[in-house]
C-alpha positions as CSV (number, residue, x, y, z in Angstrom):
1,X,-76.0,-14.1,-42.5
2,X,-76.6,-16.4,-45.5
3,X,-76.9,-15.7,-49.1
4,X,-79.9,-14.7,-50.6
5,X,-81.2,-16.4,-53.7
6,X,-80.4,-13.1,-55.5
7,X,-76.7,-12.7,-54.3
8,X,-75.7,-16.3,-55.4
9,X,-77.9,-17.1,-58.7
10,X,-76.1,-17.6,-61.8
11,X,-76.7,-15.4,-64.4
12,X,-77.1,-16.8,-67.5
13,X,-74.6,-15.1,-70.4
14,X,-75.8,-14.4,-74.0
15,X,-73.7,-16.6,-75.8
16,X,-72.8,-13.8,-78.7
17,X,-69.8,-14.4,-81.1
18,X,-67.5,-12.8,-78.3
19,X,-68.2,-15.6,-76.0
20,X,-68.5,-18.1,-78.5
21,X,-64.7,-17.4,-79.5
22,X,-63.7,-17.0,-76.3
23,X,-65.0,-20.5,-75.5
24,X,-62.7,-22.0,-78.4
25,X,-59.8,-19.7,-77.2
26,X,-60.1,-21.4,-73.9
27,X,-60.3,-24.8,-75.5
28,X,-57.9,-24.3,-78.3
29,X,-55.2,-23.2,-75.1
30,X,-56.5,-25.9,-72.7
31,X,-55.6,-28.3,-75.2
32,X,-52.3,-26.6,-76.1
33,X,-51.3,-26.4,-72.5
34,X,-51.6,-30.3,-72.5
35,X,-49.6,-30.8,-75.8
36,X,-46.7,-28.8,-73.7
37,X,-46.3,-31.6,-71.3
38,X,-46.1,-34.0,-73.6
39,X,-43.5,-31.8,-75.4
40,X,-41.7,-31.4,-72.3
41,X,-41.4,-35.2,-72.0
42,X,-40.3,-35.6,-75.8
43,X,-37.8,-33.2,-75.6
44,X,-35.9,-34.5,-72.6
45,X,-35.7,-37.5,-73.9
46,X,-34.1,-36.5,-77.4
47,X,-31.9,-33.9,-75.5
48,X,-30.5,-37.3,-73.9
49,X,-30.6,-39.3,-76.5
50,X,-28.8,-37.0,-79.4
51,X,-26.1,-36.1,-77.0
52,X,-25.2,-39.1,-74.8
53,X,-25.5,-41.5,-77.9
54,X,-23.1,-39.9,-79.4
55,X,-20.5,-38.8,-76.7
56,X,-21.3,-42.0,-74.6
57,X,-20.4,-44.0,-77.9
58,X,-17.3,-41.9,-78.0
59,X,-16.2,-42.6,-74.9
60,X,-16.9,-46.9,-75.5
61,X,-15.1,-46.5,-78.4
62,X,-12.3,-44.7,-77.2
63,X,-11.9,-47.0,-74.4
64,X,-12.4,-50.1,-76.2
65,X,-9.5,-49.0,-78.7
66,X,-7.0,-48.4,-75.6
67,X,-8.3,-52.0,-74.3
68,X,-7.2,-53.5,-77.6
69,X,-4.4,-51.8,-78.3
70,X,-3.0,-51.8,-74.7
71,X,-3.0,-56.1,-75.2
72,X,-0.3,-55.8,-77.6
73,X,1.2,-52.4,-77.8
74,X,1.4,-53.2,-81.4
75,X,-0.1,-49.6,-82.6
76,X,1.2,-46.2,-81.1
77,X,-1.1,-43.7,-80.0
78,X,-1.1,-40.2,-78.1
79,X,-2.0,-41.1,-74.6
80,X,-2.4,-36.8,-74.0
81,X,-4.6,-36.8,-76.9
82,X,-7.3,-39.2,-75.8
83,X,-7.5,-38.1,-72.5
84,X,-8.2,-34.4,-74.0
85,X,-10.8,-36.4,-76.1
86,X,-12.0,-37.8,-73.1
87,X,-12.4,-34.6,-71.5
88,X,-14.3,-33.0,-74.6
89,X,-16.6,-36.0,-74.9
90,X,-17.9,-35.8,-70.9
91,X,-18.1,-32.0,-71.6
92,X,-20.7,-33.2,-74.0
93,X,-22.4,-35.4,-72.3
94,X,-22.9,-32.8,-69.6
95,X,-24.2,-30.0,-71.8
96,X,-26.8,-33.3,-73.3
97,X,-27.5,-33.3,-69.6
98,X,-28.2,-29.4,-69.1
99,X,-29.9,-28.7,-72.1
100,X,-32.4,-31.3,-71.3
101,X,-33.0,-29.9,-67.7
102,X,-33.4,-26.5,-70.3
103,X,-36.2,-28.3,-72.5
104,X,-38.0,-29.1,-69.5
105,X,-38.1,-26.3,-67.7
106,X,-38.6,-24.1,-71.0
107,X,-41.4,-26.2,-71.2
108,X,-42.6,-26.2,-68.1
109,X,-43.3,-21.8,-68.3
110,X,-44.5,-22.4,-71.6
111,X,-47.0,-24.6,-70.1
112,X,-47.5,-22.2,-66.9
113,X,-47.7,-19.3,-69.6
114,X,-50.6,-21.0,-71.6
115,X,-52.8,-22.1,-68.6
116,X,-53.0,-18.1,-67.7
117,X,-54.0,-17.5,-71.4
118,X,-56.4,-19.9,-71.0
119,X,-57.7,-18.6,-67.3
120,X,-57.9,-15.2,-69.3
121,X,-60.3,-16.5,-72.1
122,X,-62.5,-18.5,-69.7
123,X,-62.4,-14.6,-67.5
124,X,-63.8,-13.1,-71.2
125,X,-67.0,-16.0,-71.7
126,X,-68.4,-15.2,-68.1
127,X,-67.0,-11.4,-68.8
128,X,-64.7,-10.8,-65.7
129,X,-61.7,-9.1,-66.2
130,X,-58.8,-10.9,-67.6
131,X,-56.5,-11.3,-64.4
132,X,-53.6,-13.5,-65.6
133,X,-50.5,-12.2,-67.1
134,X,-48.9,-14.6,-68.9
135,X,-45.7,-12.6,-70.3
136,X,-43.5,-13.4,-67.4
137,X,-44.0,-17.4,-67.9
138,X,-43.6,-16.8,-71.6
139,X,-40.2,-14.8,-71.2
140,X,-38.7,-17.4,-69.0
141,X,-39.4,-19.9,-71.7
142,X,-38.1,-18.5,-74.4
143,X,-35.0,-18.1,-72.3
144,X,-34.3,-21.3,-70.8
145,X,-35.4,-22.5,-74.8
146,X,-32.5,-20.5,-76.1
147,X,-30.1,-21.3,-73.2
148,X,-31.1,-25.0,-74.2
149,X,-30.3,-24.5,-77.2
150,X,-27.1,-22.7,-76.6
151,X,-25.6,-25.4,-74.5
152,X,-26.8,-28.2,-77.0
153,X,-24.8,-26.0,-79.8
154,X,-21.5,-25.9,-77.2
155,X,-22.4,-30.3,-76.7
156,X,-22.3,-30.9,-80.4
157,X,-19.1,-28.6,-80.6
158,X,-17.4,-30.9,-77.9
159,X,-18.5,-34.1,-79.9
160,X,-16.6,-32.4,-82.9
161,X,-13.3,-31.1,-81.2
162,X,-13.2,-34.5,-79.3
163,X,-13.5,-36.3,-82.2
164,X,-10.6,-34.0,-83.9
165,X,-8.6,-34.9,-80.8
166,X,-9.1,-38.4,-80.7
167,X,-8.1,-38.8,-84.2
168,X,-5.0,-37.0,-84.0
169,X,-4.0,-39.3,-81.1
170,X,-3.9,-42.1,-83.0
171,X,-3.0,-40.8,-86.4
């Protein structure tokens, strides 16, 4: 049986100060779930960037110093302690790797988390019931934020102690 005019006319809301700050809420978090992506992007790359610059670099430099130094075996140098700085430097550039898959996925329930506020505010201007829970979008980012952040701490430690290593092996 079809609709009768009464069943699907829209009801026009009195646009009080509720609805009128519910309509910026929804804005303010639209916009702010767009800004996430854009974060999401920005952080990978400097997540790659910091990291691999550095322990990449490492690892040119160390091999360009065996190159040059295996031409004319003029200079001495602890074989044992480069490859141990070898190994600390591609333990940083994985953790650069791993805490830029954490960025983006932090991002991504950040983004998830802010697009159910913003559901929820346009519920309040046409005065549904907010149906959204965005805590369990927002808890997942904060974690893979601080796991992110916890492997890029363990990657910078690398870069150091393969540095230390690599300098005692030719020292």
């Amino acid at each position: 049986m079809p609709a009768t005019t009464a069943e699907t006319e829209i009801i026009p809301i009195e646009d009080t100060g509720t609805v009128k700050a519910a309509k910026l809420e929804y804005a303010s978090l639209t916009a702010e779930a767009s800004d996430r992506l854009r974060f999401q992007f920005e952080f990978a790359q400097s997540g790659i960037r910091g990291l691999t610059i550095a322990n990449g670099g490492a690892l040119i430099a160390l091999f360009t110093f065996i190159g040059n130094v295996g031409r004319d075996g003029a200079v001495s140098y602890n074989s044992t302690a480069i490859w141990w700085a070898f190994g600390w430097f591609v333990v940083g550039l994985v953790c650069a790797l791993i805490a830029t898959m954490a960025a983006f996925f932090s991002q991504m329930w950040f983004f998830y988390s802010t697009k159910r506020e913003a559901w929820n505010a346009q519920a309040r201007i046409i005065g549904a019931k907010e149906a959204e829970d965005p805590a369990p979008d927002m808890l997942r980012g904060q974690w893979a934020f601080g796991f992110g952040l916890f492997v890029l701490a363990i990657g910078t430690v690398a870069f150091a102690v393969g540095a230390a290593v690599a300098l005692s092996g030719v020292l």
